[in-house]
C-alpha positions in Angstrom: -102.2 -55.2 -2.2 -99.3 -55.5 0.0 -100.2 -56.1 3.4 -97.8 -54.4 6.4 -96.5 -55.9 9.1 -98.4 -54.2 11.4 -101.8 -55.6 9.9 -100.3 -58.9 10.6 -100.0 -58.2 14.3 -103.3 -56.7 14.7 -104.8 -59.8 13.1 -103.2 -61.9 15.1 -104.0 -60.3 18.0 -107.5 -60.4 16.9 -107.5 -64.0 16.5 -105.7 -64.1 20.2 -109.0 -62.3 21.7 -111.3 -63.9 20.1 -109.5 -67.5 21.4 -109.4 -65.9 25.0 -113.5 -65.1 25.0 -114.2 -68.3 23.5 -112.0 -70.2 26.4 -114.0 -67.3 28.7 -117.0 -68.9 27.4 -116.5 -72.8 27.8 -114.6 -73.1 30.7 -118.6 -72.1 32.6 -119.8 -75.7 31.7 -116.6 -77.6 32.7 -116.7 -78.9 36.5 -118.8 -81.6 38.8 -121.8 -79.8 38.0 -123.3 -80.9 34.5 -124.7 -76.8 33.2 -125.7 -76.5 29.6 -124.1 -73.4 27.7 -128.3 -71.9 27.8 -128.3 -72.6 31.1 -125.0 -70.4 32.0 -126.1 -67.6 29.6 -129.5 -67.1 31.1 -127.5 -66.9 34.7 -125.6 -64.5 33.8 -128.1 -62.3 31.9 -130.8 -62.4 34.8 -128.4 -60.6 36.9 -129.1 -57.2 34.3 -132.6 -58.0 32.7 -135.3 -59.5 34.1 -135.5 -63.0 33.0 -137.7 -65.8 34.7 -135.9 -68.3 36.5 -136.4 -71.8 35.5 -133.1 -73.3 36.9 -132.5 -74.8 40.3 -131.2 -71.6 42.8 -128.1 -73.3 43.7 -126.4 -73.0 39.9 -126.6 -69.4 40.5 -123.5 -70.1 43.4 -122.0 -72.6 41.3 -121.9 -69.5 38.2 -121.4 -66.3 40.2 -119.4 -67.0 43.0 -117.8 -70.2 41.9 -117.1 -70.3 38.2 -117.1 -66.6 37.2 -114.4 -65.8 39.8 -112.2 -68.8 39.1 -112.5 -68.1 35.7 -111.4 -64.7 35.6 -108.4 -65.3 37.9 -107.7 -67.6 36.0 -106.8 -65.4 33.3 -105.9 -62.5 35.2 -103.1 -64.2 36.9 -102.0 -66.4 33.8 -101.8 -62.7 32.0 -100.1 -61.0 34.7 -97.2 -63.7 35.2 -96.5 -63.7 31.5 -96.2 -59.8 31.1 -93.8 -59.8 34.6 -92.2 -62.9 33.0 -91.6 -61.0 28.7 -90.4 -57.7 31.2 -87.6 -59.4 33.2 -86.4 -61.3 30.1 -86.8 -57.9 28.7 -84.6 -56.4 31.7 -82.1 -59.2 32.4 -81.7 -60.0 28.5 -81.9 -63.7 29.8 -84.5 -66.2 28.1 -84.3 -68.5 31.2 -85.7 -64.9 33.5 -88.7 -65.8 35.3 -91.4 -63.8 37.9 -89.6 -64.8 40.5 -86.1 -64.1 40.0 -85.6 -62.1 42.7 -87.3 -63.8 45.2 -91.2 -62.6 44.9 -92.2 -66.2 45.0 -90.2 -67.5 47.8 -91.0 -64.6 50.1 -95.0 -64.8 49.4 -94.7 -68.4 50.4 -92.8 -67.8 53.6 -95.5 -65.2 54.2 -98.2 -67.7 53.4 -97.1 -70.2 55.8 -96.3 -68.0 58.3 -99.8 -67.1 58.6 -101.0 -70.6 58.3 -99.0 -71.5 61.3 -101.0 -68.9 63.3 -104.1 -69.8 62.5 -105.5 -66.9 60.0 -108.0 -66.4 58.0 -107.5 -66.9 54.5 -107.6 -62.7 53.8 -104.7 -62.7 56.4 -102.7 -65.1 54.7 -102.8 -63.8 51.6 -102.4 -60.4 53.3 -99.1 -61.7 55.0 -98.0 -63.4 51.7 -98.5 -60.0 49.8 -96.6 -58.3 52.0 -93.5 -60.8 52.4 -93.3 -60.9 48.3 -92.8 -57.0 48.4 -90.0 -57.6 51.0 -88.1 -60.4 49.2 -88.0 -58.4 46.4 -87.4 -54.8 48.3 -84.1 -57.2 50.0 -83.0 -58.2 47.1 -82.7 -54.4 45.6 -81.1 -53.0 48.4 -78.4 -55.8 48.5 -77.3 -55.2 45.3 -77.4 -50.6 46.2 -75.3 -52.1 49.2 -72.5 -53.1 47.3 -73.1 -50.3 44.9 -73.3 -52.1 41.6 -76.6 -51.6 39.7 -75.7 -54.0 37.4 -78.1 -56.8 36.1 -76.0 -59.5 37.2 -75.8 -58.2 40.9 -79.4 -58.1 41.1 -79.8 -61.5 39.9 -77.5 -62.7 42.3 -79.1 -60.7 45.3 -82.5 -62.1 44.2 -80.8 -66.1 44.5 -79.6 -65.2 47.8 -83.0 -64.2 49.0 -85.3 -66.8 47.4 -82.8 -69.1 49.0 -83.2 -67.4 52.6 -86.9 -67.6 52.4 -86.7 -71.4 51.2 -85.2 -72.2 53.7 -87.0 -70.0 56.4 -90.1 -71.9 55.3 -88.5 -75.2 55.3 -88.3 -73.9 59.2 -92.1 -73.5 59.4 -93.2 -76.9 57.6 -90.8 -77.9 60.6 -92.9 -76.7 63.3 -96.3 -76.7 61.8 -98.9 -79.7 62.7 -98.5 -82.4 60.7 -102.3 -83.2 60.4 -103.6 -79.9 59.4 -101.1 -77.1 58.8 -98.5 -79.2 56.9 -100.6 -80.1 54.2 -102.3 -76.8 53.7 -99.0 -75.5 53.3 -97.8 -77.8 50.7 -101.0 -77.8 48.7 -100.8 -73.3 49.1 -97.5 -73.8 48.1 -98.2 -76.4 44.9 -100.7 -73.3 43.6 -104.9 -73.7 43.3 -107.1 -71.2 42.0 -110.0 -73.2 44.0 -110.7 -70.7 46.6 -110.5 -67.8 44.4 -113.7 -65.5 45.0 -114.9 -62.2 43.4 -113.1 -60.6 46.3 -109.6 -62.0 45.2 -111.1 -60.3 41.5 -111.6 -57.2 42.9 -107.6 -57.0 44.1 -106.0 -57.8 41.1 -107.9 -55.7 39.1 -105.9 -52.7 40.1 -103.2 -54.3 40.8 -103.0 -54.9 36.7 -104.9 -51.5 36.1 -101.7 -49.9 37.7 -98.5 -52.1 36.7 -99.6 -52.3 33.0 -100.6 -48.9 33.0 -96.5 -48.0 34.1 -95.6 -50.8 32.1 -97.6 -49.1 28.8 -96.3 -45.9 29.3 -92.3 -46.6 29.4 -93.1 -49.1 27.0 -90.6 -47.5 24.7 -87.9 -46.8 27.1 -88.2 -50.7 27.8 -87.6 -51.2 24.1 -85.0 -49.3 23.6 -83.7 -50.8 27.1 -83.3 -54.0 25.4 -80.7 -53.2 23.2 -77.9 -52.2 25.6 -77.7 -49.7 28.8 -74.9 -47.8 26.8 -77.4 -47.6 23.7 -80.3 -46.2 25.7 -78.3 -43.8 27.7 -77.7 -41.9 24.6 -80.8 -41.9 23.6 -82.1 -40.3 26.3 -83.4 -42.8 28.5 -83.5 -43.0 32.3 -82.6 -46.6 32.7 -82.1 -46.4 36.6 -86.0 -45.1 37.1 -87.2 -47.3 33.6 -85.1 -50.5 35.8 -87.1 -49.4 38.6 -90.9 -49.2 36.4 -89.9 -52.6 35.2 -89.3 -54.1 38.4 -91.9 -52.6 40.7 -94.4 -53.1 38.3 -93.7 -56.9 37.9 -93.1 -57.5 41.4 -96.6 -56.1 41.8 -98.2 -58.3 39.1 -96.6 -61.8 40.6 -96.9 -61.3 44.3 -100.7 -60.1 43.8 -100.7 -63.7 41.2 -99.0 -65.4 44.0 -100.8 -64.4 47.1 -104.0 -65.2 45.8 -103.2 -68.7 44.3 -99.9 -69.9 45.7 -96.8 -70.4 43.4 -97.1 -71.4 39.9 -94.0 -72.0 37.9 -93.4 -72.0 33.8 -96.0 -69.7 32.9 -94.2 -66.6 33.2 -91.0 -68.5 31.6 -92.5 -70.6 28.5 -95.3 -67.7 27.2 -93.2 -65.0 26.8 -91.2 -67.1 24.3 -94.5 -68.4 22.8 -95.0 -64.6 22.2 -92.0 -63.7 21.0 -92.4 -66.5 18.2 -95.6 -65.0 17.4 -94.6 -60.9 17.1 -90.8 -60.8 17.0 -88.9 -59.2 19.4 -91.1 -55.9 20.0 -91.6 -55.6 23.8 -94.7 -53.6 23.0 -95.9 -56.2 21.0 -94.6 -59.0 22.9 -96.3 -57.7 26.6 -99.9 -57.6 24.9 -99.4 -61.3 23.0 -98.4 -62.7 26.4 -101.2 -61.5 28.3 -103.9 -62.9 26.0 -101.4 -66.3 25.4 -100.9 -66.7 29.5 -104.4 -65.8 30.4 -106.1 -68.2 27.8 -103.1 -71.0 28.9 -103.9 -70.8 32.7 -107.3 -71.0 32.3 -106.7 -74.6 29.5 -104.7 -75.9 32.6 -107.5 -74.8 35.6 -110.3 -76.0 33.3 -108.4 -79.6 33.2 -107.9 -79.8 36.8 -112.0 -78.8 37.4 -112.6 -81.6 34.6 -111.2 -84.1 36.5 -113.5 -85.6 38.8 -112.9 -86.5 42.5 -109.6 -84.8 42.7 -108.2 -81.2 43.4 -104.5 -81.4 41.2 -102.7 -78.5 42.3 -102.4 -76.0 39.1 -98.6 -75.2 40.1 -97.6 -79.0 39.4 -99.6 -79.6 36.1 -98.3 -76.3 34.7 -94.8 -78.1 35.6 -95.9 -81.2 33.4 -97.2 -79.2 30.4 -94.4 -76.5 30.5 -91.5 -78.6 30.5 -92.2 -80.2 27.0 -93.6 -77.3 25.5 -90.5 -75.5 26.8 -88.2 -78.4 24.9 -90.1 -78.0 21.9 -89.3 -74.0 22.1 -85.5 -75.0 23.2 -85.3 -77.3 19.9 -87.1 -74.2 17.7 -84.8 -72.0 18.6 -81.1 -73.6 17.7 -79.3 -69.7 17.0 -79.9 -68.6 20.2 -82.6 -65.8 22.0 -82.6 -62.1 21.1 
């Protein structure tokens, strides 16, 4: 019996998931408080059944409110970088497109230590860093309407121009900010950590991904077809001004909701989508839900590293630097005829 092509996905989508929960699972014991796997369970059934409570109260903070979060950001964001990362390579037909191309990153950081500078509260911050992400990213769209060229390459260029006005506008701020306290909490925000992530962070990129995929799903043909040409998809029907538009909203949405939470993080949303594409062809359909599952269960490898070293915080933005750039030589040197 001949098995289709479309088995072969689903199975190895399967096998995707069931890495992803298994990660899900694990990553509980892993940190500077020694919890067996029973332990955790029991924790985490007590909150629906009634189960008698032999463990010491404090490892249900550690669980809930420390762990469980982390964890799920962890692939939440990891997820949500690697879909906006597969739909701007989609977009720009560029393998070397990542999230923040057009300046999503550089404008949430700006944004971050703006707020830092001031003295807010951590909601603020990542308030202020939401809304300068959207900015960056709304400036870099109407500089390239200004000059009345929707092509890719304008936007690309309009998005360097900004990410490079909002590096240097918060080279400004490290400027003025106190060198004992504000300075390094910039530069460690900046580096990315997941360790102040709570359920509240959870509870704001859950819709966040609810809506962008959910755009992202339903012009997931248009964005297929997109991929072959602009010419090609215009006679075939497609809107490609308002399917350019899904593409980019709903990725801008995705990273600067990623970003705001837990500072920038490079590679993820350049290296997975070509782990993906290795894995299902080139599909976008196919590709957006191999990324998710591949960048959510990668993030969460990298933050359960960083939590199983002891004594020391390592930002999660640098040590996704260290593993990506190998792993992205090792794609580089797998793929010799060049990206399609």
């Amino acid at each position: 019996m001949k098995i289709r092509s479309n088995d072969y996905f689903k199975l190895k989508i399967l096998l995707l998931v069931l890495l992803a929960l298994a990660l899900f699972v694990a990553s509980f014991i892993i940190g500077r408080y020694a919890i067996t796997m029973k332990t955790v369970i029991d924790i985490i059934l007590a909150q629906f059944f009634d189960i008698p409570q032999y463990w010491d109260a404090t490892l249900n903070t550690v669980i809930l409110q420390v762990r469980l979060p982390r964890i799920m950001l962890a692939m939440m964001v990891g997820g949500a970088l690697s879909v906006a990362g597969a739909s701007y390579q989609t977009l720009f037909k560029n393998p070397m497109v990542s999230p923040d191309i057009l300046g999503v990153s550089a404008g949430a950081g700006f944004g971050a230590a703006l707020a830092m500078i001031n003295n807010s509260t951590w909601w603020e911050i990542q308030t202020v860093a939401f809304i300068f992400g959207i900015i960056a990213v709304a400036a870099a769209y109407l500089i390239a309407h200004m000059f009345g060229d929707h092509t890719i390459t304008v936007l690309i260029l309009a998005g360097i121009v900004v990410s490079s006005l909002f590096q240097a506008l918060i080279s400004i701020v490290k400027t003025l900010a106190d060198t004992e306290n504000e300075l390094p909490s910039i530069t460690f925000w900046l580096m990315g950590s997941l360790g102040k992530g709570t359920m509240n962070d959870v509870y704001m990129m859950v819709p966040t991904l609810i809506i962008s995929l959910g755009m992202i799903y339903f012009f997931r043909n248009q964005i297929n077809t997109l991929a072959v040409g602009e010419d090609e998809a215009i006679t075939m029907g497609v809107n490609v001004p308002l399917v350019k538009l899904v593409v980019i909203v709903s990725s801008t949405l995705m990273t600067v909701a990623a970003v705001s939470i837990c500072g920038i993080i490079g590679w993820v949303g350049l290296i997975v989508p070509h782990l993906a594409r290795m894995i299902t062809g080139a599909n976008y359909s196919k590709i957006v839900i191999t990324s998710f599952l591949i960048g959510g269960a990668f993030l969460l490898i990298i933050d359960d590293i960083i939590r199983g070293v002891e004594g020391v915080e390592l930002p999660l933005g640098v040590l996704t630097a260290l593993v990506g750039t190998p792993v992205f030589v090792f794609l580089l040197s797998r793929v010799k005829k060049g990206w399609t």
